[in-house]
Legacy VTK file of the C-alpha trace (Angstrom):
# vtk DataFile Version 3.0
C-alpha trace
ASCII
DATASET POLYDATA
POINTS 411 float
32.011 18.291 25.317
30.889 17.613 28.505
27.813 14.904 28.823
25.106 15.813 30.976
23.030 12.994 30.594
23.724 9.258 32.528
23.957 6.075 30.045
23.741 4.254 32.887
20.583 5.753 33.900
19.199 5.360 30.411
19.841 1.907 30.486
18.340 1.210 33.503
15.190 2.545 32.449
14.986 0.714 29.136
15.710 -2.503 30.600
12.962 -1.991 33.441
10.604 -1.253 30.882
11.518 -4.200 28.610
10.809 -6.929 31.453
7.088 -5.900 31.699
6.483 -8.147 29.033
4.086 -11.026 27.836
6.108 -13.086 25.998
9.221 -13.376 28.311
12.302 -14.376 26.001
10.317 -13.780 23.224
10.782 -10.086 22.854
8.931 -7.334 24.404
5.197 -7.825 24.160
2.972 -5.124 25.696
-0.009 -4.151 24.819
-2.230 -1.346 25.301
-4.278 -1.491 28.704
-2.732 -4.941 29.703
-1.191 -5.901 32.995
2.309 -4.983 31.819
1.015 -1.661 30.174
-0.182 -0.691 34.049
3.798 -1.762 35.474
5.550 0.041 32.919
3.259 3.043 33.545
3.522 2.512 37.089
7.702 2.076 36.565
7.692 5.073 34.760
5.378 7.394 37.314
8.151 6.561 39.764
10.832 7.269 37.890
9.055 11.024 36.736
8.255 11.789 40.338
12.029 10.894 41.404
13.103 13.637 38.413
10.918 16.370 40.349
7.911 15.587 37.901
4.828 16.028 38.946
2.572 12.916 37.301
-0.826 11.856 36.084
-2.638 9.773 33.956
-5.174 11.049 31.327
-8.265 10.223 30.404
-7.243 7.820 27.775
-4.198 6.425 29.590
-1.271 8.029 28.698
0.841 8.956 31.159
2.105 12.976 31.740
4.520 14.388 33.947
5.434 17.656 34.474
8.128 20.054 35.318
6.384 23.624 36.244
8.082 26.615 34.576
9.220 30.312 35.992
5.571 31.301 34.170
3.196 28.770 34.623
0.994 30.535 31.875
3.003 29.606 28.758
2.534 26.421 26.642
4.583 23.663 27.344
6.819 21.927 25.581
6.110 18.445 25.413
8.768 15.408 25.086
8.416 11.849 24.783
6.437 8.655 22.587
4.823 5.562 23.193
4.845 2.617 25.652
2.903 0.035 23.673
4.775 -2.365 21.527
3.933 -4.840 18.572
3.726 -8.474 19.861
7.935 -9.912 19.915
9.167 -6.639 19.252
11.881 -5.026 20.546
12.854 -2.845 23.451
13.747 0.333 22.290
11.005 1.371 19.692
9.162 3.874 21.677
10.583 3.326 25.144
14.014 4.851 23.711
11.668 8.065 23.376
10.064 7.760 26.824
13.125 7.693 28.462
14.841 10.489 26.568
12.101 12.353 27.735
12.701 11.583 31.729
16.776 11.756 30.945
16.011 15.233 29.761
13.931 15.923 33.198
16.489 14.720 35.493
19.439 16.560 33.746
17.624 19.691 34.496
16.732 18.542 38.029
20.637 18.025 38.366
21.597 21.372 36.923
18.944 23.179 38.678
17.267 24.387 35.946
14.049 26.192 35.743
12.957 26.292 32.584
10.561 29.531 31.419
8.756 27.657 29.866
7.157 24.458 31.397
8.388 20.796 30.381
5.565 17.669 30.281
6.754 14.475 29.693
4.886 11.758 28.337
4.618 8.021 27.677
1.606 7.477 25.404
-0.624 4.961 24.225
-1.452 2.362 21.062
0.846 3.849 19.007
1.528 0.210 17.223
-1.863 -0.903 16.892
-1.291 -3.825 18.335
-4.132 -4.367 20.169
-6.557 -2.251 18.409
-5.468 -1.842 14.867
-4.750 1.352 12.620
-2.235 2.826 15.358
-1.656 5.998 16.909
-4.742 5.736 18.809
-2.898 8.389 21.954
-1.881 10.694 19.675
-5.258 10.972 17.382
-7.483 11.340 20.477
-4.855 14.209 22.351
-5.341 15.760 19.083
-9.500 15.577 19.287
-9.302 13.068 16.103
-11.250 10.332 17.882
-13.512 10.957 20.520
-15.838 8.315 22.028
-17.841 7.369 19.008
-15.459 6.557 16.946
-13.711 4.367 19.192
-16.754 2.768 20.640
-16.608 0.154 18.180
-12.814 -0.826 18.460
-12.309 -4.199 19.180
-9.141 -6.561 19.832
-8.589 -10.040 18.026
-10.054 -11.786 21.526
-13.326 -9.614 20.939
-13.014 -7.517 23.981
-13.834 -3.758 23.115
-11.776 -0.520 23.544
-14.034 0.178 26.038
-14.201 -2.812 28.139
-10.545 -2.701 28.123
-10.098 0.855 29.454
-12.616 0.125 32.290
-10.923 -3.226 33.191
-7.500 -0.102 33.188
-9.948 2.187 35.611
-10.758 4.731 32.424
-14.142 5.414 30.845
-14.840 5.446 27.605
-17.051 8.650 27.380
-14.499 10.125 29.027
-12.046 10.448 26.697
-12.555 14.124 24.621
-11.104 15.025 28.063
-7.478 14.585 26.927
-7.622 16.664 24.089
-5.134 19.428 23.521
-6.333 22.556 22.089
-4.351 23.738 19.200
-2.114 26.047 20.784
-1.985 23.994 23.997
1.456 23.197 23.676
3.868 25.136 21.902
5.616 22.340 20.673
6.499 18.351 20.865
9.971 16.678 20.367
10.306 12.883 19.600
13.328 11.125 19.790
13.165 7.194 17.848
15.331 4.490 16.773
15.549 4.976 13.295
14.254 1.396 12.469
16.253 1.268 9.433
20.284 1.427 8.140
20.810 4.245 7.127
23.052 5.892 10.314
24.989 2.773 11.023
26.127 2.677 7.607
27.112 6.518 7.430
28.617 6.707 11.111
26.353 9.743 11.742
25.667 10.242 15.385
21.947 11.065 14.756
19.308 11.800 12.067
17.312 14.868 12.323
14.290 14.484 10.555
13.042 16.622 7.784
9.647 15.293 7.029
7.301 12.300 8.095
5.580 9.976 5.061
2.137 10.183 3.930
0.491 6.786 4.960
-2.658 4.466 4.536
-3.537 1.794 6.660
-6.630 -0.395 4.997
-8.680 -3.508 5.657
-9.619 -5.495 2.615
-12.247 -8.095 2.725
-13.002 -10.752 -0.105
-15.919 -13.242 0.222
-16.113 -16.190 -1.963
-18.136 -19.393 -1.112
-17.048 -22.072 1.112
-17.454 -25.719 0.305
-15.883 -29.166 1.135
-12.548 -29.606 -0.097
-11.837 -32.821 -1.245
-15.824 -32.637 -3.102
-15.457 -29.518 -4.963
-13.738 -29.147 -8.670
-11.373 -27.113 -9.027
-13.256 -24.774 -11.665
-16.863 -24.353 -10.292
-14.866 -22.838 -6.990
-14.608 -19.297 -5.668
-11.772 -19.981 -2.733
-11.462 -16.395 -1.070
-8.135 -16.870 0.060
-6.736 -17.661 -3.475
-8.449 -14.447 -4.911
-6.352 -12.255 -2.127
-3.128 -14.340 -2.623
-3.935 -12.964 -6.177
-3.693 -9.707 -4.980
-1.164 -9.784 -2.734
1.056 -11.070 -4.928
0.183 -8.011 -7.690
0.454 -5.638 -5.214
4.815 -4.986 -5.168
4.100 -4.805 -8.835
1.393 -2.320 -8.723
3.386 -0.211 -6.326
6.537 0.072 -8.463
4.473 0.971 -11.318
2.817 4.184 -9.775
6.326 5.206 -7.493
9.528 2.750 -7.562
10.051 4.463 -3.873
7.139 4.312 -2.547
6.297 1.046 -0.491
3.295 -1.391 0.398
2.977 -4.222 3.203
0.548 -7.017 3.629
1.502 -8.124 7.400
-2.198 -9.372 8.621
-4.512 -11.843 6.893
-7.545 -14.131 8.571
-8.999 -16.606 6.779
-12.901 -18.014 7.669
-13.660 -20.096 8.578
-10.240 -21.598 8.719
-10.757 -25.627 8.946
-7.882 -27.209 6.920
-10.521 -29.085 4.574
-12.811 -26.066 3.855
-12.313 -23.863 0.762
-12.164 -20.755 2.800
-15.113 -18.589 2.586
-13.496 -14.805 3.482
-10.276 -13.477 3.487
-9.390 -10.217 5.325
-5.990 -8.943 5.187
-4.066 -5.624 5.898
-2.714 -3.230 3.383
0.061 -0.602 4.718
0.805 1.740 1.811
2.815 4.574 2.434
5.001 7.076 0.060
6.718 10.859 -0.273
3.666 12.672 -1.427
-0.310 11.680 0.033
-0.758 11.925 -3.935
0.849 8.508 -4.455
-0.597 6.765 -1.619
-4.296 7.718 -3.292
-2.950 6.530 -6.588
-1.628 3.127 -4.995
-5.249 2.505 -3.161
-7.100 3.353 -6.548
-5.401 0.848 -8.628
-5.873 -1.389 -5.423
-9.196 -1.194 -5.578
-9.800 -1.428 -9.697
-7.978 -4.288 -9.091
-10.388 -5.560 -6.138
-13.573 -4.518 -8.676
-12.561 -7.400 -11.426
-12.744 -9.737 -8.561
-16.763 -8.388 -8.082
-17.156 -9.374 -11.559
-16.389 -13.331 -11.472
-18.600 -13.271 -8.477
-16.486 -12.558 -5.245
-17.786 -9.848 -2.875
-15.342 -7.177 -1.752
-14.973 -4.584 0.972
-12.391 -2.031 2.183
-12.275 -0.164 5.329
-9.609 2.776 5.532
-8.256 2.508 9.223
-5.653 5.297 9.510
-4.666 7.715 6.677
-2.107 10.602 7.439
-0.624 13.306 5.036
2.979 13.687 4.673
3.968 16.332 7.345
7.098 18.641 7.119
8.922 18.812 10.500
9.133 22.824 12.201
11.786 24.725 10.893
12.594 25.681 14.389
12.944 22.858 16.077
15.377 21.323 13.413
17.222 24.317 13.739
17.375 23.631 17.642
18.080 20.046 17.658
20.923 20.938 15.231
22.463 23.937 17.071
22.336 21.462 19.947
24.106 18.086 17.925
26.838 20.384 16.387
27.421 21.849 20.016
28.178 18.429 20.895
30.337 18.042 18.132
27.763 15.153 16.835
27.892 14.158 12.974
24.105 14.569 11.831
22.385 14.161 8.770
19.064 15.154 7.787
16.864 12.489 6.555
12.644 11.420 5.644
11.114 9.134 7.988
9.735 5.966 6.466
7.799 5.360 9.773
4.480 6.853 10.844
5.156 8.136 14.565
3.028 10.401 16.941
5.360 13.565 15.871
2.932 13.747 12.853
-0.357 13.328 14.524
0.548 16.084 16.852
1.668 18.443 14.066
-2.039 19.056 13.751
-1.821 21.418 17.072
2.225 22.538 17.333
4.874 22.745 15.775
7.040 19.377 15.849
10.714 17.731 15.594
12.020 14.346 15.319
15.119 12.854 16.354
16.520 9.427 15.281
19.409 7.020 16.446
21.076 4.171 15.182
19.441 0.769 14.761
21.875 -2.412 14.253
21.256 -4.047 10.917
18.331 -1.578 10.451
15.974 -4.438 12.759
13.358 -3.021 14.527
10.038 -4.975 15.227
11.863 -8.050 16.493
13.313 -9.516 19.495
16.880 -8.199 17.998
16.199 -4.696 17.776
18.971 -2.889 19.290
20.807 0.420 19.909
23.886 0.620 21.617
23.788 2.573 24.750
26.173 5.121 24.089
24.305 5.931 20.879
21.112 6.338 22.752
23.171 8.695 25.157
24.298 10.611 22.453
20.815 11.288 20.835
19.352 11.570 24.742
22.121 14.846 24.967
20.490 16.218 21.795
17.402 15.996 23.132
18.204 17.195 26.578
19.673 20.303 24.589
17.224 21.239 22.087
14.717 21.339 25.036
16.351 23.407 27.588
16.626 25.702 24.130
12.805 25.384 23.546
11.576 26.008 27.175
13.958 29.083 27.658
LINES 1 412
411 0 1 2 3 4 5 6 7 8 9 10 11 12 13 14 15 16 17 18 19 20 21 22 23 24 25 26 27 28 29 30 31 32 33 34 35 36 37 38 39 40 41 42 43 44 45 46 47 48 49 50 51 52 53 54 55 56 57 58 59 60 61 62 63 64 65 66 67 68 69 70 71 72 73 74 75 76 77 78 79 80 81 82 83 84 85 86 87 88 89 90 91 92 93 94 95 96 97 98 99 100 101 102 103 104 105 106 107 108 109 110 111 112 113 114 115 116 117 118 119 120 121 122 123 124 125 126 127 128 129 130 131 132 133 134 135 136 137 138 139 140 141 142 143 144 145 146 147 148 149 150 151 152 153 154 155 156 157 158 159 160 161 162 163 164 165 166 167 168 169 170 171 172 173 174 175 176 177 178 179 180 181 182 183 184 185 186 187 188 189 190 191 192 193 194 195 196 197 198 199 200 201 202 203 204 205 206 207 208 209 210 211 212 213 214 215 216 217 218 219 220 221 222 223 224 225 226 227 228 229 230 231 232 233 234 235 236 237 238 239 240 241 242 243 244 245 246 247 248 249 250 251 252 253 254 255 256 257 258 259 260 261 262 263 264 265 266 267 268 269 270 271 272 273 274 275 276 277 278 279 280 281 282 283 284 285 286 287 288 289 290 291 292 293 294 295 296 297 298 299 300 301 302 303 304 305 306 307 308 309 310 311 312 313 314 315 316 317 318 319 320 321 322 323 324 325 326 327 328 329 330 331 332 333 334 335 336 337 338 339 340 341 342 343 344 345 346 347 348 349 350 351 352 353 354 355 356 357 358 359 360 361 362 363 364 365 366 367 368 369 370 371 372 373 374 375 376 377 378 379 380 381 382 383 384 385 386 387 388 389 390 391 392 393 394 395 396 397 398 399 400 401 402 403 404 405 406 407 408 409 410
């Protein structure tokens, strides 16, 4: 099987994209609209143009390149993921995807290949969360999900808004319904991902090719008590806010196994107010991911969250929940498996198909095309830490895949 794509190039990319980081040594930290969010764009614009790309920025940020096709009038088909990363994270989850995406671009360039059908690449936004919370902020507004009221009142951890930061990035706030994709606007989007999990280092399989995507909830949960002084205080007459939500944390695996034994549920964020080491805290707010096979047992996870949350309102605390991000389970297109398969078995490529565990923009964009998903080994299954890794020639392998299944789709 001969390889048209270049590990070497692939590598080159990731590891240009992984130094525009915050945290240097500490993992890859770059978040959405920061100073290292403008190089890697700026990194990654070069790299498009030099693949015979033409390139732009949207209204929201996220970068699109684009390879014209032999009719200009068709849909394109539309390649890539996100450039944003948790804080310490790694250097492949979403830039792997990226960078498949410009691989793909440049093995056409070198084949001299016009597709029929044009080819946009693209490197989007907030996909994490990590600066703005709830996550696939790029995808939901190309999809007309969140226009400029609804993001108005997003806000960071340092209390600058979503729309302060986009004009400190040269965007406008009220400007953003302009990125929307019609449905129809694109006759379909390919994702390729580290797997983030063990599954295809343990079977040997060259790459997964994803079935379906799994329903997921994203919540905030607030519980007010009343502060007081710490050391003056008894025990019993107290309502500490922070010991009601360990309460429920700790339930919560429980509570989870009881409705689906595969379904899963994450605490990863909690604040405490107002935080002084002698005050009986006063509020806790902490995040609850929940997600599962069927949207069904995501709903019956939250509802026995929140009876539980309601016998806390009767010995007195307060409680609130705000529902950040909730996404069915979506079915990957029929025809773009079949293409990304035709294309690893012409490489000779073991493949399996497999569920995704992770929420990625794939499913957001199902809402307007038809989409496929493509994963690669992870070592040890890490992902969302400094040791996240996939060997190179793995990526290449997957990148080929990609590269295929494309010049299939834009025939």
């Amino acid at each position: 099987m001969a390889q048209h794509v270049s590990e070497g190039r692939i590598r080159e990319m990731i590891e240009a994209v992984a130094a525009f980081t915050a945290t240097p040594g500490r993992g890859t930290t770059r978040l959405t609209y920061s100073a290292q969010h403008r190089a890697a764009l700026d990194y990654l614009a070069g790299r498009m143009q030099e693949a015979g790309l033409s390139t732009r920025i949207d209204s929201v940020g996220n970068l699109v390149g684009r390879l014209e096709g032999a009719d200009p009038s068709l849909a394109p088909v539309l390649v890539g993921s996100h450039i944003d990363s948790v804080p310490n994270g790694g250097a492949f989850d979403g830039p792997a995807g990226v960078v498949a995406a410009i691989e793909t671009a440049f093995c056409m360039q070198q084949l001299g290949v016009t597709p029929r059908r044009p080819l946009e690449v693209i490197a989007m936004i907030e996909e994490e969360g990590g600066r703005f919370g709830g996550g696939l902020l790029g995808s939901r507004i190309l999809t007309g999900q969140l226009g400029p009221e609804a993001l108005a009142p997003m806000c960071d951890s340092e209390g600058v808004s979503l729309g302060e930061a986009m004009a400190g990035f040269g965007l406008a706030l009220q400007e953003t319904g302009a990125a929307a994709i019609p449905e129809g606007g694109i006759h379909a989007f390919l994702e390729l991902h580290i797997e983030q999990g063990p599954v295809l280092e343990q079977t040997g399989d060259a790459v997964g090719i994803v079935t379906s995507i799994v329903a997921l909830s994203q919540l905030e949960v607030r519980i007010t008590g009343a502060a007081g002084h710490a050391g003056t205080t008894p025990m019993a007459g107290r309502r500490d806010a922070l010991v009601a939500a360990a309460g429920v944390i700790a339930e919560l695996p429980g509570l989870c196994a009881a409705i689906d034994p595969r379904a899963v549920v994450t605490v990863g964020q909690i604040d405490v107010h107002p935080g002084g080491a002698n005050v009986i805290p006063e509020a806790a707010i902490f995040s609850v991911d929940v997600r599962a096979d069927r949207v069904g047992t995501v709903d019956a996870i939250k509802s026995a969250l929140r009876t539980r949350l309601a016998s806390l309102e009767a010995i007195g605390y307060a409680v609130g929940t705000e529902e950040l991000l909730a996404v069915p389970e979506t079915p990957m297109s029929e025809e773009i498996r079949g293409a990304l398969i035709a294309a690893a078995e012409d490489c000779g490529f073991a493949w399996r198909p497999m569920p995704s565990g992770a929420g990625h923009d794939a499913m957001v964009l199902s809402k307007i095309a038809p989409v496929g998903l493509i994963f690669v080994p992870s070592r040890d299954g890490v992902s969302h830490t400094p040791e996240e890794w996939t060997d190179y020639d793995q990526l290449a392998r997957g990148v080929e895949v990609v590269f295929r299944a494309t010049r299939a789709l834009t025939a």
